[in-house]
MARKOLBA-176231 format. One record per atom (N, C-alpha, C, CB): residue number from 1; x, y, z; residue in one letter; atom name. Coordinates in steps of 0.1 Angstrom, whole numbers, plus 2048, in hexadecimal, padded with zeros to 3 digits. Glycine has a CB too. Example, Ala and Ser with C-alpha at 12.3 -4.5 7.8 and 13.67 -1.06 7.14 Angstrom:
<nodes>
NODE  seq    x    y    z  type  atom
NODE    1  884  7C7  84E     A     N
NODE    1  87B  7D3  84E     A    CA
NODE    1  884  7DF  84E     A     C
NODE    1  871  7D3  85A     A    CB
NODE    2  880  7EA  847     S     N
NODE    2  889  7F5  847     S    CA
NODE    2  881  800  84F     S     C
NODE    2  88D  7FA  839     S    CB
</nodes>
This chain:
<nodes>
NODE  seq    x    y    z  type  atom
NODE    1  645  DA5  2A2     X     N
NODE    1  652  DA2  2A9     X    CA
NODE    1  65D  DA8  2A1     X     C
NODE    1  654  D93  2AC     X    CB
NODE    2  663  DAF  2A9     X     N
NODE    2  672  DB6  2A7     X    CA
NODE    2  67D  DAB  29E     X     C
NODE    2  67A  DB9  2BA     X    CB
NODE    3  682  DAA  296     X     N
NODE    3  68D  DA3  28D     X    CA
NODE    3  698  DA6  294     X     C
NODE    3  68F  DA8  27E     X    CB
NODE    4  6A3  D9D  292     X     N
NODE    4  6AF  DA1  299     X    CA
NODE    4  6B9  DAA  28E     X     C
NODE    4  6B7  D92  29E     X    CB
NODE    5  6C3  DAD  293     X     N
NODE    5  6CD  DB7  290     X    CA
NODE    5  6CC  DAE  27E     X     C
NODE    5  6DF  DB7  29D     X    CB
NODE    6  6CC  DB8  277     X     N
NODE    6  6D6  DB2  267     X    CA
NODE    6  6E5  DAF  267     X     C
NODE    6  6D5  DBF  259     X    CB
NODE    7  6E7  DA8  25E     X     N
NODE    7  6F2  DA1  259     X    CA
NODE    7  6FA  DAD  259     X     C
NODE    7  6F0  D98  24C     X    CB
NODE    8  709  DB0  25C     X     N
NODE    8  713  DB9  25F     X    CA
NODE    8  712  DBB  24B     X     C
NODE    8  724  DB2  269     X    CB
NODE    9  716  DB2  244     X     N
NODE    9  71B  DB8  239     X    CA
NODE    9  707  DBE  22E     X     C
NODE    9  729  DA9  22F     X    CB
NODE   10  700  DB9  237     X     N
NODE   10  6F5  DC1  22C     X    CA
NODE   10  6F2  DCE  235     X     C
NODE   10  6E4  DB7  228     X    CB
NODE   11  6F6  DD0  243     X     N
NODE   11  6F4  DDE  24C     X    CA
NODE   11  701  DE6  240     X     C
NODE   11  6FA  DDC  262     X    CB
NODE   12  709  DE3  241     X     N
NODE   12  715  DED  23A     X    CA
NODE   12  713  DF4  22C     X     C
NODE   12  721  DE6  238     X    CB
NODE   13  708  DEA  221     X     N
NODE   13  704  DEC  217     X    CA
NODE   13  6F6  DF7  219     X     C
NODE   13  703  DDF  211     X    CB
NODE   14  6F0  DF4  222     X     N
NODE   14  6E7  DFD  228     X    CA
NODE   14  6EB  E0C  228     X     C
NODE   14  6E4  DF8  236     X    CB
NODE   15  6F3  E0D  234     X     N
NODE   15  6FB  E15  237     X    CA
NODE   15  700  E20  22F     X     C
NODE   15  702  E10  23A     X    CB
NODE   16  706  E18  226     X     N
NODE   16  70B  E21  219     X    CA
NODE   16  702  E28  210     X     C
NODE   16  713  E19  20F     X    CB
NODE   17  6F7  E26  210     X     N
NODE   17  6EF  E26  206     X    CA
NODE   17  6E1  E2E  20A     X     C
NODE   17  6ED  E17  202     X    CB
NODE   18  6DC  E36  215     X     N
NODE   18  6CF  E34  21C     X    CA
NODE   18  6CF  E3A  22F     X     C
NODE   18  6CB  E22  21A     X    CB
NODE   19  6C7  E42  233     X     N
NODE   19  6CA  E44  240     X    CA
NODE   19  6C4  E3D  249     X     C
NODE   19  6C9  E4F  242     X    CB
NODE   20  6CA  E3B  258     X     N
NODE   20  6C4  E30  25B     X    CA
NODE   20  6BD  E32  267     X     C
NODE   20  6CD  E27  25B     X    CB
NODE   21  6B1  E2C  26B     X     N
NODE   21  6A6  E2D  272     X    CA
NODE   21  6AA  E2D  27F     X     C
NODE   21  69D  E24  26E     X    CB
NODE   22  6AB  E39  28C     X     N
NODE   22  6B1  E34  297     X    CA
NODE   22  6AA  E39  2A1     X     C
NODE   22  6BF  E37  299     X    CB
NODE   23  6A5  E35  2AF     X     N
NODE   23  6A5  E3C  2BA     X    CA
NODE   23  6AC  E44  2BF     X     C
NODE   23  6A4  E37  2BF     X    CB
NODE   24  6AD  E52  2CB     X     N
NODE   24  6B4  E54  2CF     X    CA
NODE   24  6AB  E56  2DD     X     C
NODE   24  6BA  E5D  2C7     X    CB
NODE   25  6B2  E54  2E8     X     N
NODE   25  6A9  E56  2FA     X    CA
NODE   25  6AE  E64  300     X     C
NODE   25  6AE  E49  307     X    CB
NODE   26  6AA  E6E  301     X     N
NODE   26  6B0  E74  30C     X    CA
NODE   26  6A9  E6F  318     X     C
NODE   26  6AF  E84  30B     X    CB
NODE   27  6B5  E68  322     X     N
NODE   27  6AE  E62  32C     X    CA
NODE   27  6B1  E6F  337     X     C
NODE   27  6B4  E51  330     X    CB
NODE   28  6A6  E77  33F     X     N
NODE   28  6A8  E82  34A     X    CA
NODE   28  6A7  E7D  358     X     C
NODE   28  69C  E8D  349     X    CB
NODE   29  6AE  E82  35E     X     N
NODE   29  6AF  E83  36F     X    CA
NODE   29  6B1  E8E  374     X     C
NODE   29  6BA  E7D  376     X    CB
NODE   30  6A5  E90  376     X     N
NODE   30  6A2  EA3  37E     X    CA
NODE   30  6A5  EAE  371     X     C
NODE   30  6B3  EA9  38F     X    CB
NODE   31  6B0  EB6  370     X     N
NODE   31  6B4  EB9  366     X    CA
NODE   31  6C1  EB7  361     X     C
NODE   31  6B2  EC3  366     X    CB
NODE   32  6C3  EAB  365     X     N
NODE   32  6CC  EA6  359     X    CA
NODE   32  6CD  E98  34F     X     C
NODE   32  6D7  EA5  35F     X    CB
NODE   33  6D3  E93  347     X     N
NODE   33  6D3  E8E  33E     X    CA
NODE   33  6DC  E83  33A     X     C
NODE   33  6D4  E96  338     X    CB
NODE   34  6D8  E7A  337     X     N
NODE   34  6E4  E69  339     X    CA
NODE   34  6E8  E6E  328     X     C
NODE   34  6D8  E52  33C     X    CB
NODE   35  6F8  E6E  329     X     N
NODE   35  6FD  E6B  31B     X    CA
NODE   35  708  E60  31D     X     C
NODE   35  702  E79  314     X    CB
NODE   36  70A  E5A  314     X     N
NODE   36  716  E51  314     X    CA
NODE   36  721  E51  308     X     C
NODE   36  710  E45  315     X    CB
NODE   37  72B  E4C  30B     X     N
NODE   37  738  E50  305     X    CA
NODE   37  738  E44  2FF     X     C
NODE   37  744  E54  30F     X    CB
NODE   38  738  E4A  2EC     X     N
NODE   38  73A  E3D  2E0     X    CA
NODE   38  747  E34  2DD     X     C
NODE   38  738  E44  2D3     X    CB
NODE   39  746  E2C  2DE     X     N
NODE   39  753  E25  2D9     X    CA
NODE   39  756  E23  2C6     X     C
NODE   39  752  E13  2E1     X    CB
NODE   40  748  E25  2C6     X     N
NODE   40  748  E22  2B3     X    CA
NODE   40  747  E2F  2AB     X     C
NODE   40  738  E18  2AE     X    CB
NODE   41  74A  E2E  2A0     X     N
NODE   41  745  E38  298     X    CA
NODE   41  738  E35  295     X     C
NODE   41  74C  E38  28C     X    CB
NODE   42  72D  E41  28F     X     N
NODE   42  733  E4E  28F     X    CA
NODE   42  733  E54  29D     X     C
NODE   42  72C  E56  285     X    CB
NODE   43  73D  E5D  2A1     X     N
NODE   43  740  E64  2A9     X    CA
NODE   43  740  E5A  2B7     X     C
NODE   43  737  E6E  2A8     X    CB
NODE   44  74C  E55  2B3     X     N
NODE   44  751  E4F  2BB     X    CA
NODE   44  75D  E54  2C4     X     C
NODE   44  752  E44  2B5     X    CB
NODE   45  75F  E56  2CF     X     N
NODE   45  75F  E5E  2E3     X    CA
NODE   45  75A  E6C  2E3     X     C
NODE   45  773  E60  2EB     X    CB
NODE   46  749  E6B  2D9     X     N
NODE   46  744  E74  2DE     X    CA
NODE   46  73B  E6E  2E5     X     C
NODE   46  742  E7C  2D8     X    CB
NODE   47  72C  E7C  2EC     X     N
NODE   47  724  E74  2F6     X    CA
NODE   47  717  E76  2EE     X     C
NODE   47  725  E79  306     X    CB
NODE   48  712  E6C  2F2     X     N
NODE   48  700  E6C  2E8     X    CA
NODE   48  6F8  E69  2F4     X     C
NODE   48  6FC  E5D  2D8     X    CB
NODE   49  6EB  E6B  2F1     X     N
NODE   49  6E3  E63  2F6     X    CA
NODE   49  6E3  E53  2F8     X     C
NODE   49  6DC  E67  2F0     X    CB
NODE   50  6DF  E49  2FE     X     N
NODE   50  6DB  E3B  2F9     X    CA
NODE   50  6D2  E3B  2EF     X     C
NODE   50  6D5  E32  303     X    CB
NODE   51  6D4  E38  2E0     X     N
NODE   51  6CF  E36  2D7     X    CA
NODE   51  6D3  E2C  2CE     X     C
NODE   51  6D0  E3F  2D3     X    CB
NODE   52  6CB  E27  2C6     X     N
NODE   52  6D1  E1B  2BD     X    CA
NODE   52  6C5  E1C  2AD     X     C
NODE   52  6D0  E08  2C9     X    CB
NODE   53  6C7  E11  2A8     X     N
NODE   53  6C0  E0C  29B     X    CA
NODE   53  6B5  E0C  2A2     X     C
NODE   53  6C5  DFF  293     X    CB
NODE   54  6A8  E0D  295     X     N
NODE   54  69B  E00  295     X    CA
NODE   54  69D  DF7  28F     X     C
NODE   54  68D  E03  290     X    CB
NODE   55  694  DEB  291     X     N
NODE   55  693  DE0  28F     X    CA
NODE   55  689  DE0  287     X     C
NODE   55  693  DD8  299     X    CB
NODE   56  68C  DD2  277     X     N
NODE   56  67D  DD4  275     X    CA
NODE   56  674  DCF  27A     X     C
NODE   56  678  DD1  26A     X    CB
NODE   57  666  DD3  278     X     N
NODE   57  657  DD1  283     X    CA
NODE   57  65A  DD2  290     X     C
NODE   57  651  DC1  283     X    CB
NODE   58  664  DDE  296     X     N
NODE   58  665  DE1  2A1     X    CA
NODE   58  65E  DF1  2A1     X     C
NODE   58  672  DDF  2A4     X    CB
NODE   59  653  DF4  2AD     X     N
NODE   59  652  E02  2A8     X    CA
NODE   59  65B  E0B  2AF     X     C
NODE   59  643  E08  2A9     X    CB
NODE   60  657  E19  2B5     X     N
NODE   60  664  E22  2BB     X    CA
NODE   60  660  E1B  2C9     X     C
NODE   60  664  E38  2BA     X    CB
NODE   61  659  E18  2CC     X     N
NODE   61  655  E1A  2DC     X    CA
NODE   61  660  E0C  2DE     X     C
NODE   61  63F  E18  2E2     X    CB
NODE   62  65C  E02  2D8     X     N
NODE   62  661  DF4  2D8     X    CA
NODE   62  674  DF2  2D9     X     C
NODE   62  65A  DED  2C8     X    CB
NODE   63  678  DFE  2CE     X     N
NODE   63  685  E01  2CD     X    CA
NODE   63  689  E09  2DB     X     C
NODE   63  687  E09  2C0     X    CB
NODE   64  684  E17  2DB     X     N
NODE   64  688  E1B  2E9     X    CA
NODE   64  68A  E0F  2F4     X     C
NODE   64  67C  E24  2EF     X    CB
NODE   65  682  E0D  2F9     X     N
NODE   65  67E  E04  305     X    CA
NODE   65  68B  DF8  300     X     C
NODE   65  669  DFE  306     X    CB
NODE   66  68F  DF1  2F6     X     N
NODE   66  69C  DE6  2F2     X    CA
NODE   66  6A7  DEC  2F4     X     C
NODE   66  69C  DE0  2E3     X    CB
NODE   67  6A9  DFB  2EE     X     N
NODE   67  6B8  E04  2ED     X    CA
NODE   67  6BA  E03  2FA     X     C
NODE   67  6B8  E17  2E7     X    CB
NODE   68  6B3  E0E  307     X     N
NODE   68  6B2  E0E  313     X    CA
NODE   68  6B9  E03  319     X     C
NODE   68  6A6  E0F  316     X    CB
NODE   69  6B3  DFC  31C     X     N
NODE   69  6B4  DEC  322     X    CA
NODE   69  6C7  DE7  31A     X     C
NODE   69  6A2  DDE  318     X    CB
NODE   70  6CA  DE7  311     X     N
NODE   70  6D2  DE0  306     X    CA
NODE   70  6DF  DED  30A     X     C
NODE   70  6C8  DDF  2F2     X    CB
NODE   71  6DC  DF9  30A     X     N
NODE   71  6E8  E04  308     X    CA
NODE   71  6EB  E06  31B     X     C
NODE   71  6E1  E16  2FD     X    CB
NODE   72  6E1  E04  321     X     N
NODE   72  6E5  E0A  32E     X    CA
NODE   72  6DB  E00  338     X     C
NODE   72  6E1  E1D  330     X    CB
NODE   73  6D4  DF7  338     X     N
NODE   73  6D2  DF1  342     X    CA
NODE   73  6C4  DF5  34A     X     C
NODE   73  6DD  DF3  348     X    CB
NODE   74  6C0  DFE  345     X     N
NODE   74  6B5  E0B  34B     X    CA
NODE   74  6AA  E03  342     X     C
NODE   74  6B9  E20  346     X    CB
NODE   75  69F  E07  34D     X     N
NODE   75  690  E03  348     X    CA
NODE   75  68A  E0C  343     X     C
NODE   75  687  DFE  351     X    CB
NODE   76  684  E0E  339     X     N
NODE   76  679  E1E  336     X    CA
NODE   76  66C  E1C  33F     X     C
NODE   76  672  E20  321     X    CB
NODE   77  66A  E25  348     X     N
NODE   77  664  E2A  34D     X    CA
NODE   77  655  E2F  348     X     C
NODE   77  66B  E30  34F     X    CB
NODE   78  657  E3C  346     X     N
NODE   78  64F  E45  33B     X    CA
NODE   78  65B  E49  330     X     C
NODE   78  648  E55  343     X    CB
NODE   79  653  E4B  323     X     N
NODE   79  656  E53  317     X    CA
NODE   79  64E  E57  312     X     C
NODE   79  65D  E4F  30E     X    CB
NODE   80  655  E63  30D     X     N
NODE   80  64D  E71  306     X    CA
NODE   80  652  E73  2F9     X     C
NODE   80  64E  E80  30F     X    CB
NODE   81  64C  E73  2EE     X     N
NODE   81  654  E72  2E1     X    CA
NODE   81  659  E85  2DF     X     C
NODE   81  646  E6B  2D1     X    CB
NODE   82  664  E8A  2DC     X     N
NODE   82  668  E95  2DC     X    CA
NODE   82  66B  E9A  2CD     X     C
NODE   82  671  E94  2E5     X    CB
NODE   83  66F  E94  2C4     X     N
NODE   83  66D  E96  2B5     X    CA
NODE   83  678  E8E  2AD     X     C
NODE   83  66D  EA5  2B1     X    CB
NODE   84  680  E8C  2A2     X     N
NODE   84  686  E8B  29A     X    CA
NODE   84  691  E92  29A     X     C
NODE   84  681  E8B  292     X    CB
NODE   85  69C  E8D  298     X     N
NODE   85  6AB  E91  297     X    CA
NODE   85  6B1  E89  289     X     C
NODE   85  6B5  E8D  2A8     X    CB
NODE   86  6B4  E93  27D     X     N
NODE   86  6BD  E93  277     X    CA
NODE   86  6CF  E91  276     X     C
NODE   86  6B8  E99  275     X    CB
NODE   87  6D4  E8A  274     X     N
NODE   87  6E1  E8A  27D     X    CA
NODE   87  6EA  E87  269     X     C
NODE   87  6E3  E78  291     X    CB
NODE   88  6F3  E8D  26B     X     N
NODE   88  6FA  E85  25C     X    CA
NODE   88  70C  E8B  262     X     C
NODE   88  6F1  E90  246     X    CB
NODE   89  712  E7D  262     X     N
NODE   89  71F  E7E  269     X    CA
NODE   89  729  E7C  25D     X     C
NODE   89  721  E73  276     X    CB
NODE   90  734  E7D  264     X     N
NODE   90  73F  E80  255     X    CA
NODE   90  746  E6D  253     X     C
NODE   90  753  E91  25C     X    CB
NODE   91  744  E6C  264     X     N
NODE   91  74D  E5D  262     X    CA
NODE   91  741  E53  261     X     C
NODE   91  758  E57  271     X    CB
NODE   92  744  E48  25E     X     N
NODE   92  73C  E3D  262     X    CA
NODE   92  744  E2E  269     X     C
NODE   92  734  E39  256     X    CB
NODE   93  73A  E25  26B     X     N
NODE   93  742  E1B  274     X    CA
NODE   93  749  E10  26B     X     C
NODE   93  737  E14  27F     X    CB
NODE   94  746  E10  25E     X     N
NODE   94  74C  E08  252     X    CA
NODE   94  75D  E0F  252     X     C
NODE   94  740  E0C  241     X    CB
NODE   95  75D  E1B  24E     X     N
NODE   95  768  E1F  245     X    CA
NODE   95  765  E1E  234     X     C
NODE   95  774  E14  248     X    CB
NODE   96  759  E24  231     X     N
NODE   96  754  E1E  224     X    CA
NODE   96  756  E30  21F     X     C
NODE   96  740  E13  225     X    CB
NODE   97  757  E36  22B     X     N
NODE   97  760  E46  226     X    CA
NODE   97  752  E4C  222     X     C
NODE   97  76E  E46  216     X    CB
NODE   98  73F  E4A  222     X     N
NODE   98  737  E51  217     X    CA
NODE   98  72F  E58  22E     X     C
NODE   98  728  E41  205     X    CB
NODE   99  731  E56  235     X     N
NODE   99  72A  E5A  23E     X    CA
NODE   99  71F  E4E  243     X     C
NODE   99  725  E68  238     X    CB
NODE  100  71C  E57  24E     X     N
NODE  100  710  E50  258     X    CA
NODE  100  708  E5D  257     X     C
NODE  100  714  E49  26B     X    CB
NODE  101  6F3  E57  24F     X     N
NODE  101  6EB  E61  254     X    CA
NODE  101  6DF  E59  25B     X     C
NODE  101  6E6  E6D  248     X    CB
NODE  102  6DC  E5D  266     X     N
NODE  102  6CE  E5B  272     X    CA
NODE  102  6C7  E62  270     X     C
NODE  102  6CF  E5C  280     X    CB
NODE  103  6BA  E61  26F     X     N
NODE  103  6AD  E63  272     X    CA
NODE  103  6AA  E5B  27C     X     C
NODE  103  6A4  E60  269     X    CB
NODE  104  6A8  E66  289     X     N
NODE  104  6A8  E5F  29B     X    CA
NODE  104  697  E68  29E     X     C
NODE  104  6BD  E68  2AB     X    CB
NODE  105  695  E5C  2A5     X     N
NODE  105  688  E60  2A7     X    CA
NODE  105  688  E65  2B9     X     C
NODE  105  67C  E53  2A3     X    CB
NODE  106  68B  E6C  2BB     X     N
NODE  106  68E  E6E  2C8     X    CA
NODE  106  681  E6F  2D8     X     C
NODE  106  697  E7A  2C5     X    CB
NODE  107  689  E6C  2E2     X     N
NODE  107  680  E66  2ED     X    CA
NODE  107  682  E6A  2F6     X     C
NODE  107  680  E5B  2EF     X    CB
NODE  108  67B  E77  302     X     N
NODE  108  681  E76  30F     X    CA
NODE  108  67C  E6C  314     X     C
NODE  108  680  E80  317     X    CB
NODE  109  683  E63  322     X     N
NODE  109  683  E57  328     X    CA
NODE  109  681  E5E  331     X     C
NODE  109  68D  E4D  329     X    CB
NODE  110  679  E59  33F     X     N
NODE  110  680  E53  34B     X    CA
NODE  110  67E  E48  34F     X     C
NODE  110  67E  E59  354     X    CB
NODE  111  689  E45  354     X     N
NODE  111  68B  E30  356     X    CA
NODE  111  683  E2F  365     X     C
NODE  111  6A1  E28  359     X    CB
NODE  112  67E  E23  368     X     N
NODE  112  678  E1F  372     X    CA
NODE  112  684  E21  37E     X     C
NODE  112  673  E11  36E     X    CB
NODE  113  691  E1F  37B     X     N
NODE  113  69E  E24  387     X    CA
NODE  113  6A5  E27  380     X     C
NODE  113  6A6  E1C  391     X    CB
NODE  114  6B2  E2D  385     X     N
NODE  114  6B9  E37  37F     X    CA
NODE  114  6C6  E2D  387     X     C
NODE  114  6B5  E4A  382     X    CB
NODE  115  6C3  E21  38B     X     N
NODE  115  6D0  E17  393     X    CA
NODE  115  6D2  E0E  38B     X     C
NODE  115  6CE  E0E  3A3     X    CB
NODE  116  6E4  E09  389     X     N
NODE  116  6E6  DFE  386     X    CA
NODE  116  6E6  DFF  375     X     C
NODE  116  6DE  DF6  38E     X    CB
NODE  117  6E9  E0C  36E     X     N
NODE  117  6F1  E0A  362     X    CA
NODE  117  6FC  E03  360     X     C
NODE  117  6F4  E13  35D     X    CB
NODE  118  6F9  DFD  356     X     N
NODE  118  703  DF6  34D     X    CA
NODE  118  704  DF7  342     X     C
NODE  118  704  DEB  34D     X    CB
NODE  119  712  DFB  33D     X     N
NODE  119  711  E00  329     X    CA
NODE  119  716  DF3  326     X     C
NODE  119  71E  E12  320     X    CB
NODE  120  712  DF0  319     X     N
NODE  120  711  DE6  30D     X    CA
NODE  120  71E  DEB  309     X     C
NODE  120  704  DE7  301     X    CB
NODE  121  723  DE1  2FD     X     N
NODE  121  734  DE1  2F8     X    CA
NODE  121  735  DEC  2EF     X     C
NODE  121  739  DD3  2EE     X    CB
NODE  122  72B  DF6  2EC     X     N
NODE  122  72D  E02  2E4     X    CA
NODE  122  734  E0D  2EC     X     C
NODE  122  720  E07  2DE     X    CB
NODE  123  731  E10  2FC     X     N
NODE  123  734  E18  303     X    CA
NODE  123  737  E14  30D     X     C
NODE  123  72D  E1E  302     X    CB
NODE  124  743  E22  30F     X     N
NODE  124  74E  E20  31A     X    CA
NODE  124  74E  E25  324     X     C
NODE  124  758  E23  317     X    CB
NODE  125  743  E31  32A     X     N
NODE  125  740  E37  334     X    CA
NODE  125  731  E42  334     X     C
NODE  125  74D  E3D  336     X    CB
NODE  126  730  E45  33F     X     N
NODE  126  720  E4E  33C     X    CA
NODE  126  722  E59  347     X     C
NODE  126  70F  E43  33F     X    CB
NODE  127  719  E64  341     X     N
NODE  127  71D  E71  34A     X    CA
NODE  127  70C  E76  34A     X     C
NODE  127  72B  E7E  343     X    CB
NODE  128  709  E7B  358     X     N
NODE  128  6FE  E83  357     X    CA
NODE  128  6FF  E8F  356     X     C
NODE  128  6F7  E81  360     X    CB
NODE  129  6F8  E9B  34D     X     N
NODE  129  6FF  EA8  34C     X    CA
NODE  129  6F2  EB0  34A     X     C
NODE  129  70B  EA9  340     X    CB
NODE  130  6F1  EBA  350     X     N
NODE  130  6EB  EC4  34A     X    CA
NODE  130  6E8  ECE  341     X     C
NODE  130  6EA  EC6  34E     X    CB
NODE  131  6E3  ED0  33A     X     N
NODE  131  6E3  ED9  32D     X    CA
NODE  131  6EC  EE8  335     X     C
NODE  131  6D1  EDB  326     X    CB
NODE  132  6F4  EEC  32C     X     N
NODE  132  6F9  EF9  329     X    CA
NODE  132  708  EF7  32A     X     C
NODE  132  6F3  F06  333     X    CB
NODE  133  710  EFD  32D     X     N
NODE  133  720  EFB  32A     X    CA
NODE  133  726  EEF  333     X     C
NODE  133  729  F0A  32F     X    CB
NODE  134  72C  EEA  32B     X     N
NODE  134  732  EDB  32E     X    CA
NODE  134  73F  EDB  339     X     C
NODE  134  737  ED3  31D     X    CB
NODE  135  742  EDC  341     X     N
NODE  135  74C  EE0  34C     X    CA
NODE  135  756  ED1  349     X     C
NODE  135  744  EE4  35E     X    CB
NODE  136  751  EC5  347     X     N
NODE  136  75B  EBB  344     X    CA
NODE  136  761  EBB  33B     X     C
NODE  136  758  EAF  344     X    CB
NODE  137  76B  EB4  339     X     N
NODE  137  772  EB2  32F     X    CA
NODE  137  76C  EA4  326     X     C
NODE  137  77F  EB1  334     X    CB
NODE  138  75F  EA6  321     X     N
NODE  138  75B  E9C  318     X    CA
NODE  138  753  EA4  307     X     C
NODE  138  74F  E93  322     X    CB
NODE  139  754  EA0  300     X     N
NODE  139  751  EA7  2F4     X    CA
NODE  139  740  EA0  2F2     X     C
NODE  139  75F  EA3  2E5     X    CB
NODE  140  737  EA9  2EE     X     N
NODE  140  72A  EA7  2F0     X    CA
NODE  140  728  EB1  2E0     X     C
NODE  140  724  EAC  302     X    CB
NODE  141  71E  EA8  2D6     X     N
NODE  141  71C  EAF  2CA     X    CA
NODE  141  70F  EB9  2CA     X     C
NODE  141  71C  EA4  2BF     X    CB
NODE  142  710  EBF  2C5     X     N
NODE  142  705  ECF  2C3     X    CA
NODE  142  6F9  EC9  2C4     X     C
NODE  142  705  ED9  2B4     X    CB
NODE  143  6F7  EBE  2BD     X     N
NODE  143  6E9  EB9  2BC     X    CA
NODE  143  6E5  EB3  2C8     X     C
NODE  143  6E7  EAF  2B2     X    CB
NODE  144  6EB  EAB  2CE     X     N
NODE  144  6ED  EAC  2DA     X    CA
NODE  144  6E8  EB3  2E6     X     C
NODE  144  6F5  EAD  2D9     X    CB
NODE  145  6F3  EBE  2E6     X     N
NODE  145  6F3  EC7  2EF     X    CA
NODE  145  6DD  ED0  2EB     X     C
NODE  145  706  ED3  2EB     X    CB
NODE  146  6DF  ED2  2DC     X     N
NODE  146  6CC  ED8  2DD     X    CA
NODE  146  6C6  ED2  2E5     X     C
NODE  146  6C2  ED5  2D1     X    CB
NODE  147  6C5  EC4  2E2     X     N
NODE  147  6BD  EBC  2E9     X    CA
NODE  147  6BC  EB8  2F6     X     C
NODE  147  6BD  EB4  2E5     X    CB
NODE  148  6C7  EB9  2FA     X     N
NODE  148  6C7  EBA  308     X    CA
NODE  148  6BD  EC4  30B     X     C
NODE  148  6D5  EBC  30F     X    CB
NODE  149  6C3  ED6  308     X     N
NODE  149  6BD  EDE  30D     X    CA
NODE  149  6AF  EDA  308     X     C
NODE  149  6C3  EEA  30B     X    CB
NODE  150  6AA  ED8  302     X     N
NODE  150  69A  ED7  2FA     X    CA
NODE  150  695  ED1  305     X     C
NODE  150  697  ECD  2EB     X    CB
NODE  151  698  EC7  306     X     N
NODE  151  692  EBD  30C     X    CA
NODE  151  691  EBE  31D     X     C
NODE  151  69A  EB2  307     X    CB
NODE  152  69E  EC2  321     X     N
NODE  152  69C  EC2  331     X    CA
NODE  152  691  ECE  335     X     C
NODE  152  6AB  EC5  339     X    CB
NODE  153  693  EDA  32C     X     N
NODE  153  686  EE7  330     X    CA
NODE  153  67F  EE8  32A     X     C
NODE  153  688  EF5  330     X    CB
NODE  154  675  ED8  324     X     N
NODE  154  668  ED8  31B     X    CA
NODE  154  663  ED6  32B     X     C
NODE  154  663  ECA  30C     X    CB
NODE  155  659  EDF  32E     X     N
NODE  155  64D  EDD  339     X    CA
NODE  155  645  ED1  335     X     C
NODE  155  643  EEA  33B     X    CB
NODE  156  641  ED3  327     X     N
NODE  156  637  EC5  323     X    CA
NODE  156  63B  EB8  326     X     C
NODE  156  635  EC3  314     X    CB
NODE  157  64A  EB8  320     X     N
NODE  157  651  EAD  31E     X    CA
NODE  157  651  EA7  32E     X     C
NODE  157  661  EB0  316     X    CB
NODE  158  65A  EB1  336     X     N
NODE  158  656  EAF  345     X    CA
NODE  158  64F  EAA  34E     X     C
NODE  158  655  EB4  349     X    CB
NODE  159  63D  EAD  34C     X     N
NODE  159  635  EAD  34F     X    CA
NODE  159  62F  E9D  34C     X     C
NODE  159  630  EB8  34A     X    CB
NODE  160  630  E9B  33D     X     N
NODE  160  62C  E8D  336     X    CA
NODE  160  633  E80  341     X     C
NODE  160  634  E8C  322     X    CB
NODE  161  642  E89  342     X     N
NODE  161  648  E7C  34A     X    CA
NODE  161  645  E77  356     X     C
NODE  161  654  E7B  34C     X    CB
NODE  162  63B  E83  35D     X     N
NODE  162  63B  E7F  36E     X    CA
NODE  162  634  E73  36C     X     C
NODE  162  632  E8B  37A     X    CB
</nodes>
């Protein structure tokens, strides 16, 4: 069984010190891609995936399937493990000034429905988009934007989800 969230001031000591263990979902609809707009650092009013922490004695599948549910309301469906994302940002959500680095184990989704999202207090809106030039006016980070493309034109990845 999954542990709950750690204590705010031993997460921050964490933090500072060690990178931290995270999921990331590219959740697809046809060819496009649920991202949502951060309220927090790091990279906060940009758009990510729904992604979050692990838990200890939680494994990825266990985490996916909690993020999902917890960030947007969406059920996982099928998932297909797609690989590891390195992420190391300049801000973090302390102000402790040393950075935020992730090790995201990343996931394409598809949810059982694609009705009736609802974002959690981290995020302030959600856009579906397809990989290649961004025509809105929303800022979407490189790592990001790979993965989108990776992911929406893996035939494998595609295929795993029918």
């Amino acid at each position: 069984m999954a542990t709950k969230e750690i204590e705010q001031e031993l997460y921050e000591i964490i933090h500072q010190t060690m990178p931290i263990a995270c999921v990331d979902l590219v959740v697809l609809k046809d060819n496009e891609v649920l991202l949502l707009e951060r309220l927090r650092e790091p990279d906060r009013g940009k758009f990510w995936f729904p992604g979050g922490r692990i838990r200890r004695n939680e494994n990825l599948e266990q985490a996916a399937i909690r993020i999902l549910k917890e960030e947007t309301g969406l059920i996982v469906g099928k998932m297909e493990f797609v690989g590891p994302l390195n992420c190391i940002f300049v801000a973090d959500p302390f102000g402790h000034g040393k950075g935020t680095h992730t090790i995201s184990f990343v996931f394409a989704v598809k949810p059982v429905s694609y009705e009736g999202i609802t974002l959690d207090e981290d995020h302030s809106c959600y856009v579906w988009l397809k990989p290649g030039p961004i025509q809105q006016k929303i800022v979407v980070p490189d790592a990001v934007r790979r993965l989108m493309w990776d992911t929406v034109y893996n035939a494998q990845i595609r295929k795993n989800l029918e």
